[in-house]
Backbone atoms as SQL, in Angstrom:
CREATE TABLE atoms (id INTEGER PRIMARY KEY, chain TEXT, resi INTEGER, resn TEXT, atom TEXT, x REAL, y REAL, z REAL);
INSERT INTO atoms VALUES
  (1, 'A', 1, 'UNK', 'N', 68.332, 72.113, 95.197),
  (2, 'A', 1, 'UNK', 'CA', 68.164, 73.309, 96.005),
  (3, 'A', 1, 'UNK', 'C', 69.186, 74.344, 95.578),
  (4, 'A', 2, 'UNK', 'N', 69.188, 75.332, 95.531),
  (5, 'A', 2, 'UNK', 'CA', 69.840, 76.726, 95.257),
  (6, 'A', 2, 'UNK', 'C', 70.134, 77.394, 96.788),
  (7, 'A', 3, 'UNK', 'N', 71.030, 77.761, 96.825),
  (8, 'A', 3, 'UNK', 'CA', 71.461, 78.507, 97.538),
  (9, 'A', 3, 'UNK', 'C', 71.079, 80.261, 97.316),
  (10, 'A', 4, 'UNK', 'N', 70.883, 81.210, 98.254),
  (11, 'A', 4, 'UNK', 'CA', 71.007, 82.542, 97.942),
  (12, 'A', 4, 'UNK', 'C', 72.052, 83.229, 98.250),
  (13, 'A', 5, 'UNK', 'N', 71.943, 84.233, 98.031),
  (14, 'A', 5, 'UNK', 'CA', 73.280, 85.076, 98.128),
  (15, 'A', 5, 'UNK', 'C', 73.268, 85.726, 99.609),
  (16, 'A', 6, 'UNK', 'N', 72.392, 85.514, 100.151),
  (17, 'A', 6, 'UNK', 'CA', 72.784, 84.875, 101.968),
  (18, 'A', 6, 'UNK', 'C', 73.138, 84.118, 102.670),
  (19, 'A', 7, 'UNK', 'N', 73.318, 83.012, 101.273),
  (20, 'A', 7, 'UNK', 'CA', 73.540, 81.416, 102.061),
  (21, 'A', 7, 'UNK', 'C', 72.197, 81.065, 102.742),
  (22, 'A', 8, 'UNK', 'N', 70.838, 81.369, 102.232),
  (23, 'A', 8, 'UNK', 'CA', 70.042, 80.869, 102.787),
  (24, 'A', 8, 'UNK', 'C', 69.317, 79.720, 101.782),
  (25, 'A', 9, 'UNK', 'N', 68.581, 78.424, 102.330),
  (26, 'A', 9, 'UNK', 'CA', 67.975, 77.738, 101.399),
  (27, 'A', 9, 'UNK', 'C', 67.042, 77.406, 101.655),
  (28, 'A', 10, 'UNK', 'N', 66.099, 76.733, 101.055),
  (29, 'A', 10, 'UNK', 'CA', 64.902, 76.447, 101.820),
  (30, 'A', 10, 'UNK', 'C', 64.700, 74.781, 101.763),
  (31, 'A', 11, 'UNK', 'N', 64.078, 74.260, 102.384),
  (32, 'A', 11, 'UNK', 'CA', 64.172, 72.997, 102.810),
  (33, 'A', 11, 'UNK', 'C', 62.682, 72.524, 102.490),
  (34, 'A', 12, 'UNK', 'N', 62.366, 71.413, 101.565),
  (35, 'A', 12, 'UNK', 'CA', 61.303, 71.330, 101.159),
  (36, 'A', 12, 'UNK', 'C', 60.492, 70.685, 102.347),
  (37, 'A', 13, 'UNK', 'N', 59.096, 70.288, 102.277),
  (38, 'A', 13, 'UNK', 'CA', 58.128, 71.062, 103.622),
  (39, 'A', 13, 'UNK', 'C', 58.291, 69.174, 103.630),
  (40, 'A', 14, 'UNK', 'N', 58.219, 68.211, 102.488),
  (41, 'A', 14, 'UNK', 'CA', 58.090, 66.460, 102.949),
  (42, 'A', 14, 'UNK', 'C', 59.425, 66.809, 103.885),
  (43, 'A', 15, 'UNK', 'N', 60.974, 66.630, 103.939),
  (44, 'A', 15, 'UNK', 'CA', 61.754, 67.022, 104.428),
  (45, 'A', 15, 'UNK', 'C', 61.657, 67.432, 106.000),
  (46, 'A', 16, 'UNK', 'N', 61.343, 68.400, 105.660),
  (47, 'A', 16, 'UNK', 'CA', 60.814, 69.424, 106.856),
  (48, 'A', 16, 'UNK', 'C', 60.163, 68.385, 108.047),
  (49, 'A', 17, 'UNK', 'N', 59.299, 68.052, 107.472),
  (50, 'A', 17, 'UNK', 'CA', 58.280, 66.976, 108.686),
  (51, 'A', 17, 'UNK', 'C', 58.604, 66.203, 108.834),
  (52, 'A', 18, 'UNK', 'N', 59.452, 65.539, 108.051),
  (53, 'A', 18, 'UNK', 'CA', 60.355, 63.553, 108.348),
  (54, 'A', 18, 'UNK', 'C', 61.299, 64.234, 108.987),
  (55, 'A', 19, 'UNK', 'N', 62.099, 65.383, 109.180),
  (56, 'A', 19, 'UNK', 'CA', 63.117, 65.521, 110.823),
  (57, 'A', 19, 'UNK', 'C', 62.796, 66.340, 111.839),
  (58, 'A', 20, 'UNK', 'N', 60.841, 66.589, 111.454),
  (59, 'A', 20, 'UNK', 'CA', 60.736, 67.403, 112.683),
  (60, 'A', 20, 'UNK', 'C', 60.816, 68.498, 113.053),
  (61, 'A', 21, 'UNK', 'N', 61.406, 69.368, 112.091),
  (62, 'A', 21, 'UNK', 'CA', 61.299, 70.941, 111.964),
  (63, 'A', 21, 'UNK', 'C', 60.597, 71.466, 111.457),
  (64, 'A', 22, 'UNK', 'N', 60.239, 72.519, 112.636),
  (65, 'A', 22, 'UNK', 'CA', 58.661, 73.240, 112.548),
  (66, 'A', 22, 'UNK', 'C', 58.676, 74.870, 112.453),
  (67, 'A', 23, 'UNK', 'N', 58.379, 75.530, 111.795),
  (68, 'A', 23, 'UNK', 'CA', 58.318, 77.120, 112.112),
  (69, 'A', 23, 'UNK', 'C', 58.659, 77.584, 113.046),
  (70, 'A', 24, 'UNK', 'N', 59.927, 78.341, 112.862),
  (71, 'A', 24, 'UNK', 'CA', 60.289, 78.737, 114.360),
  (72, 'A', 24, 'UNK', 'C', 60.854, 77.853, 115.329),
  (73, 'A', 25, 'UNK', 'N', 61.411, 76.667, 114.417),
  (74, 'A', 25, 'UNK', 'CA', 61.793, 76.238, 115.462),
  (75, 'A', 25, 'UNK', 'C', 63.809, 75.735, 115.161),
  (76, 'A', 26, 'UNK', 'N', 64.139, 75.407, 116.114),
  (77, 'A', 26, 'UNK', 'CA', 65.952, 75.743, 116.225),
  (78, 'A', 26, 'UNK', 'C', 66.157, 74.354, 115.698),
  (79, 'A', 27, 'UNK', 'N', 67.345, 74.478, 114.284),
  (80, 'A', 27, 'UNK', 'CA', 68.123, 73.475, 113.619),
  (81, 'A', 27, 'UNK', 'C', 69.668, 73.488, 114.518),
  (82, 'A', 28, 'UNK', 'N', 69.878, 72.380, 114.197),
  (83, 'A', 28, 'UNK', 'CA', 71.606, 71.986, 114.092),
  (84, 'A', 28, 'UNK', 'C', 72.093, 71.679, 113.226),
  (85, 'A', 29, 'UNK', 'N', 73.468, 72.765, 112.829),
  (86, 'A', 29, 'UNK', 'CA', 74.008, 72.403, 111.785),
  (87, 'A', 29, 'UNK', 'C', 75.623, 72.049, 111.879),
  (88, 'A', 30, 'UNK', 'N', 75.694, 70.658, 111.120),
  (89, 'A', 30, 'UNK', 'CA', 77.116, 69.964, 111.545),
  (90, 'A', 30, 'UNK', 'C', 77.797, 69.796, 109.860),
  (91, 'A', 31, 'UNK', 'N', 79.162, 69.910, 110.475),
  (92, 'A', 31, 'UNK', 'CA', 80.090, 69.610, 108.839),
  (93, 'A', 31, 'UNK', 'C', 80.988, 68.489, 109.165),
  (94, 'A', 32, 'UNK', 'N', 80.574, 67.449, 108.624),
  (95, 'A', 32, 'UNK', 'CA', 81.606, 66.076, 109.112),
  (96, 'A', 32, 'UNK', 'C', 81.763, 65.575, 107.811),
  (97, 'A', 33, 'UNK', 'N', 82.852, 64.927, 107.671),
  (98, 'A', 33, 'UNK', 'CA', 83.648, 64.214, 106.242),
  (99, 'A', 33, 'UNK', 'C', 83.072, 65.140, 105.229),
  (100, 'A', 34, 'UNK', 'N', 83.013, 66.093, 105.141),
  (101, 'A', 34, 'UNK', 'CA', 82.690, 67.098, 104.001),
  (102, 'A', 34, 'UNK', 'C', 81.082, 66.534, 103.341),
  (103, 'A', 35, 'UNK', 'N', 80.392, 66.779, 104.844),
  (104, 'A', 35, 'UNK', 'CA', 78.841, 66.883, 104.394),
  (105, 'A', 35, 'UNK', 'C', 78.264, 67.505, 105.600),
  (106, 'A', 36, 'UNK', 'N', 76.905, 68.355, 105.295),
  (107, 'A', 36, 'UNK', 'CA', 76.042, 69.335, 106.432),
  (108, 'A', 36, 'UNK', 'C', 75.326, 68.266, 106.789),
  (109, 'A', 37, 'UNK', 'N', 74.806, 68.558, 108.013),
  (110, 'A', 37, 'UNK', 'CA', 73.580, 67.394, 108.533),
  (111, 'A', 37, 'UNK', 'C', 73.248, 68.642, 109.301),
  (112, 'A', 38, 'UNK', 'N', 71.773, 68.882, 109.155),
  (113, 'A', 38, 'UNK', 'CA', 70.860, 69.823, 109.651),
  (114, 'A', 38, 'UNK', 'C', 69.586, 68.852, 110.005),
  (115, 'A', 39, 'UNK', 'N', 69.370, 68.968, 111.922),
  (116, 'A', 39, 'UNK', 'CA', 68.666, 68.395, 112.454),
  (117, 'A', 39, 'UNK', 'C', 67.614, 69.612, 113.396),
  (118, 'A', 40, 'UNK', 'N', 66.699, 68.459, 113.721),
  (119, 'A', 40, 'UNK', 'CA', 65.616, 69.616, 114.827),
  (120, 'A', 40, 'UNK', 'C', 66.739, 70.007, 116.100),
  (121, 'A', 41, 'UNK', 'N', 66.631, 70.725, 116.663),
  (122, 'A', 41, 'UNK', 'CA', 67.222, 70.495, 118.344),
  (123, 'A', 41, 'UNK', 'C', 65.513, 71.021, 119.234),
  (124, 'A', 42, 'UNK', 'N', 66.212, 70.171, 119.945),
  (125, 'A', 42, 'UNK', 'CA', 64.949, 69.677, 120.969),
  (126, 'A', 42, 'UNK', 'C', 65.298, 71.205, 121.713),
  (127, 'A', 43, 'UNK', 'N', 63.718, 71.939, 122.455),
  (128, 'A', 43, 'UNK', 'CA', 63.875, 72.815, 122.668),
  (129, 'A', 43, 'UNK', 'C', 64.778, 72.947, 124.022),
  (130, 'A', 44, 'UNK', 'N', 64.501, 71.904, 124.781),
  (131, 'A', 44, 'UNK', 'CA', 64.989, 72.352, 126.261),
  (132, 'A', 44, 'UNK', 'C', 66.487, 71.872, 126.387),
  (133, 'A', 45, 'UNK', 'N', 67.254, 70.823, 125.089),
  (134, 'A', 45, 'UNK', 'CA', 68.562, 71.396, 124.017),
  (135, 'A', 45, 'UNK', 'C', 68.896, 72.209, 124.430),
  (136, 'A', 46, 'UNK', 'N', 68.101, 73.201, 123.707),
  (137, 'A', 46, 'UNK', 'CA', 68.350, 74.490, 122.753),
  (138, 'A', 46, 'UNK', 'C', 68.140, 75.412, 124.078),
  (139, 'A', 47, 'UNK', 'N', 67.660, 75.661, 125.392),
  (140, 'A', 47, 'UNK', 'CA', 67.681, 76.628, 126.229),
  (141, 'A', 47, 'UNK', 'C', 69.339, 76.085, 127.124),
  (142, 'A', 48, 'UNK', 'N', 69.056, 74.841, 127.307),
  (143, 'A', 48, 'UNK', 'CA', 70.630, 74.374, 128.159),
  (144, 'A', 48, 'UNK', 'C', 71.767, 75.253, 127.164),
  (145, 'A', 49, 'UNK', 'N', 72.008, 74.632, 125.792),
  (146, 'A', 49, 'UNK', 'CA', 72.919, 75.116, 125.248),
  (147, 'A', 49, 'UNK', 'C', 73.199, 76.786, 125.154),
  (148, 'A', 50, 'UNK', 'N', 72.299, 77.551, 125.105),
  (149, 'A', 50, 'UNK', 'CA', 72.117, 79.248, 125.363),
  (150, 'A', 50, 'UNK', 'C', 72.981, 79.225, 126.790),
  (151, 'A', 51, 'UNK', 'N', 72.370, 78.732, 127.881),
  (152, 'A', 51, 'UNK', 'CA', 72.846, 78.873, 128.928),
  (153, 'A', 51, 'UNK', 'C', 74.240, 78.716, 129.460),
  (154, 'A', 52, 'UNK', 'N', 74.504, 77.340, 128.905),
  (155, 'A', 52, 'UNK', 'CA', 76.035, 77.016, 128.402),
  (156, 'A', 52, 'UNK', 'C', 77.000, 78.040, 128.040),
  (157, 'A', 53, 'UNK', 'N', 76.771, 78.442, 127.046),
  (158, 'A', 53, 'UNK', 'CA', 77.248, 79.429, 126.481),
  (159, 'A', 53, 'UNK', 'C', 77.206, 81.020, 126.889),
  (160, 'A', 54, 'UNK', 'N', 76.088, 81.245, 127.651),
  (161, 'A', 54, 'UNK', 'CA', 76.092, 82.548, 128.696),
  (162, 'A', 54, 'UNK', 'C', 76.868, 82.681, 129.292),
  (163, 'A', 55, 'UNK', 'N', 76.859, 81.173, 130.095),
  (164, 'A', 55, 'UNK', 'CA', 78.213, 81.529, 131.351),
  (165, 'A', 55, 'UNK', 'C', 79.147, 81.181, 130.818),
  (166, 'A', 56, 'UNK', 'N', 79.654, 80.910, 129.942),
  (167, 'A', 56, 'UNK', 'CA', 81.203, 80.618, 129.367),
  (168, 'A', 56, 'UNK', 'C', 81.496, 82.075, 128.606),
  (169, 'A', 57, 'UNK', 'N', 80.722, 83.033, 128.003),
  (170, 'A', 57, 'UNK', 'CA', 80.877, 84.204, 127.879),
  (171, 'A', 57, 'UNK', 'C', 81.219, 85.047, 129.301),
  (172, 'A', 58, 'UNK', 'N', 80.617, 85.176, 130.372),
  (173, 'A', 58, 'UNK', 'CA', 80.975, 85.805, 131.470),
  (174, 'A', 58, 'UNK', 'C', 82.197, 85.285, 132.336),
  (175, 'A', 59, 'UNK', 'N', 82.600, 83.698, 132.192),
  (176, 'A', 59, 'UNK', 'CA', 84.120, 83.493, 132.394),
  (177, 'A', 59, 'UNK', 'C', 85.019, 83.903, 131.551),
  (178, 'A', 60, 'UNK', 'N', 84.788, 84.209, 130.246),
  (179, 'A', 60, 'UNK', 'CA', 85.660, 84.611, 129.507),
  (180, 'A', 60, 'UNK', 'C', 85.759, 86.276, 129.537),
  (181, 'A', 61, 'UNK', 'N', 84.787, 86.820, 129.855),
  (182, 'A', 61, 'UNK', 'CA', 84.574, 88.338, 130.369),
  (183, 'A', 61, 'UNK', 'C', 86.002, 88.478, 131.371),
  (184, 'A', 62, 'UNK', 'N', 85.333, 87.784, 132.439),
  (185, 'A', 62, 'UNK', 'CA', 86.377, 87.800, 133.600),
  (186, 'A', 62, 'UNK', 'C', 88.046, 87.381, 133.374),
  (187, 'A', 63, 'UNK', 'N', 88.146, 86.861, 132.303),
  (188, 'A', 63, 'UNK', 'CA', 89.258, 86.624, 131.841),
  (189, 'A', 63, 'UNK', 'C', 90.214, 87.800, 130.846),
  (190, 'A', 64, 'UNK', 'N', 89.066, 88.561, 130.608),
  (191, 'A', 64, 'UNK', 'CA', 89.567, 89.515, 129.176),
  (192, 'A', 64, 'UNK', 'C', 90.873, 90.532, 130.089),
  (193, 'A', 65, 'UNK', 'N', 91.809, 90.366, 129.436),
  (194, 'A', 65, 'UNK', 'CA', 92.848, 91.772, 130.048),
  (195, 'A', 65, 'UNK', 'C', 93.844, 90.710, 130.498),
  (196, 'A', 66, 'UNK', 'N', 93.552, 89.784, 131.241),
  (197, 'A', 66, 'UNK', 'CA', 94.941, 89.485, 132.471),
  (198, 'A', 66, 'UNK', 'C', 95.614, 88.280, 131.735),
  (199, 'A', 67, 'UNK', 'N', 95.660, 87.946, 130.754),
  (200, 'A', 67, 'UNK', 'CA', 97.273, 87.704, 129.986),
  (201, 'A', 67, 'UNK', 'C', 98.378, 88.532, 129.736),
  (202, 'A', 68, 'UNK', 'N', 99.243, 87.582, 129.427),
  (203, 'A', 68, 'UNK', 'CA', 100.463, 88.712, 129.602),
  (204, 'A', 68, 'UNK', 'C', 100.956, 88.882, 127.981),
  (205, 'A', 69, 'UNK', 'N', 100.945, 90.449, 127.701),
  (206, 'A', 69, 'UNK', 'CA', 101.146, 90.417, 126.423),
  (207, 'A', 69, 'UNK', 'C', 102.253, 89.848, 125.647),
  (208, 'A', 70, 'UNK', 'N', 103.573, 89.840, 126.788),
  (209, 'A', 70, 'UNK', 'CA', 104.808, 89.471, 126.019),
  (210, 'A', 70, 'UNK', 'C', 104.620, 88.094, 125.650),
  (211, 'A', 71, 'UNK', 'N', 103.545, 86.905, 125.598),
  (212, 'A', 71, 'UNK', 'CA', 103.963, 85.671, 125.676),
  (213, 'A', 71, 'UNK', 'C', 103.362, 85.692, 124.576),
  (214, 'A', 72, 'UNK', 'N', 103.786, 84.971, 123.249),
  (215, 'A', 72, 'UNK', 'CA', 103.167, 84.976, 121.697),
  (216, 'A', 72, 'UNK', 'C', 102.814, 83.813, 121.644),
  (217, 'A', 73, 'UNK', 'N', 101.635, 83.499, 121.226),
  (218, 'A', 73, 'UNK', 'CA', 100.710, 82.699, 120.681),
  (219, 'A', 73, 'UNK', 'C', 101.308, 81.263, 120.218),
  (220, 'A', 74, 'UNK', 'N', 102.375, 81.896, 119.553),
  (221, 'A', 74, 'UNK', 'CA', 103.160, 80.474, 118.849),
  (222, 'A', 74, 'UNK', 'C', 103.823, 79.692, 119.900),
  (223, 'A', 75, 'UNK', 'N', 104.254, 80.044, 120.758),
  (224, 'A', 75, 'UNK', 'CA', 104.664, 79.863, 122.060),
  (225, 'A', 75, 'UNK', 'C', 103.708, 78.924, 123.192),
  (226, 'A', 76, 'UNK', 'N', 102.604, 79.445, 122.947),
  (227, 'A', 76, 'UNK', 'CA', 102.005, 78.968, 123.888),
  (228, 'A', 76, 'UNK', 'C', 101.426, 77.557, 123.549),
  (229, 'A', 77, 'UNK', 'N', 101.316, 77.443, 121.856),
  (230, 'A', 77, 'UNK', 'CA', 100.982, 76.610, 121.335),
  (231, 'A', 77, 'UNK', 'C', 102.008, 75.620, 121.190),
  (232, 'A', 78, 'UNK', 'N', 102.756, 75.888, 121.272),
  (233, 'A', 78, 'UNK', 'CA', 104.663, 74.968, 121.151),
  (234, 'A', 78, 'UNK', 'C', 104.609, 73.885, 122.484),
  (235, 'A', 79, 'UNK', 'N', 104.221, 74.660, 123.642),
  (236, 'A', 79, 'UNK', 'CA', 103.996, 74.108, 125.076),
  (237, 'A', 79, 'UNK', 'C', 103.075, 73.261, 125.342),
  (238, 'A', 80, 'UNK', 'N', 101.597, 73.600, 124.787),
  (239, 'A', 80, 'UNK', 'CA', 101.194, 72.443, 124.752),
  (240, 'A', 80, 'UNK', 'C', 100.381, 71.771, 124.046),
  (241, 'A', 81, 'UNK', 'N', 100.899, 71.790, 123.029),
  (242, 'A', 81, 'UNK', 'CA', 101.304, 70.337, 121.900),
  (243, 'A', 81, 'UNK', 'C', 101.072, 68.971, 122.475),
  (244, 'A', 82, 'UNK', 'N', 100.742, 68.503, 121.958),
  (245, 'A', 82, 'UNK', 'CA', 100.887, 66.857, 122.332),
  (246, 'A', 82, 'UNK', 'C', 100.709, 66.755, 123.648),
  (247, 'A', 83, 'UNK', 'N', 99.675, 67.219, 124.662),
  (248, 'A', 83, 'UNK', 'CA', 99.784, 66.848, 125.963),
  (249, 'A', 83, 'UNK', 'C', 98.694, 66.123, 126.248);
């Protein structure tokens, strides 16, 4: 397989049908011990995980601003270390 200069590839169609991925439909892609594994995700997966991620965007909304600037990063990471 070749890669493009999008990083896109195409996945041959035997492939394709032995894991279940169909037109239009949502992969998972994982990098473990320095290899991809690209699987189907099951659709109602794939709506939980959107959702997941909605509201963890709008807690993090609610979060944006109220740290305190003087406390540096390296710092915060020093604290908790190993806990």
């Amino acid at each position: 397989m070749r890669v493009s200069d999008k990083g896109q590839i195409t996945i041959p169609k035997t492939l394709r049908e032995l894991a279940g991925i169909h037109p239009n439909s949502e992969v998972s892609v994982q990098f473990e011990g320095g290899r991809l594994f690209i699987e189907a995700v099951d659709r109602q997966e794939s709506l939980a995980n959107r959702e997941r991620l909605e509201r963890f965007m709008v807690a993090l909304k609610k979060l944006e601003g109220t740290g305190d600037p003087e406390i540096r990063a390296e710092d915060v990471m020093r604290e908790t270390r190993d806990r």
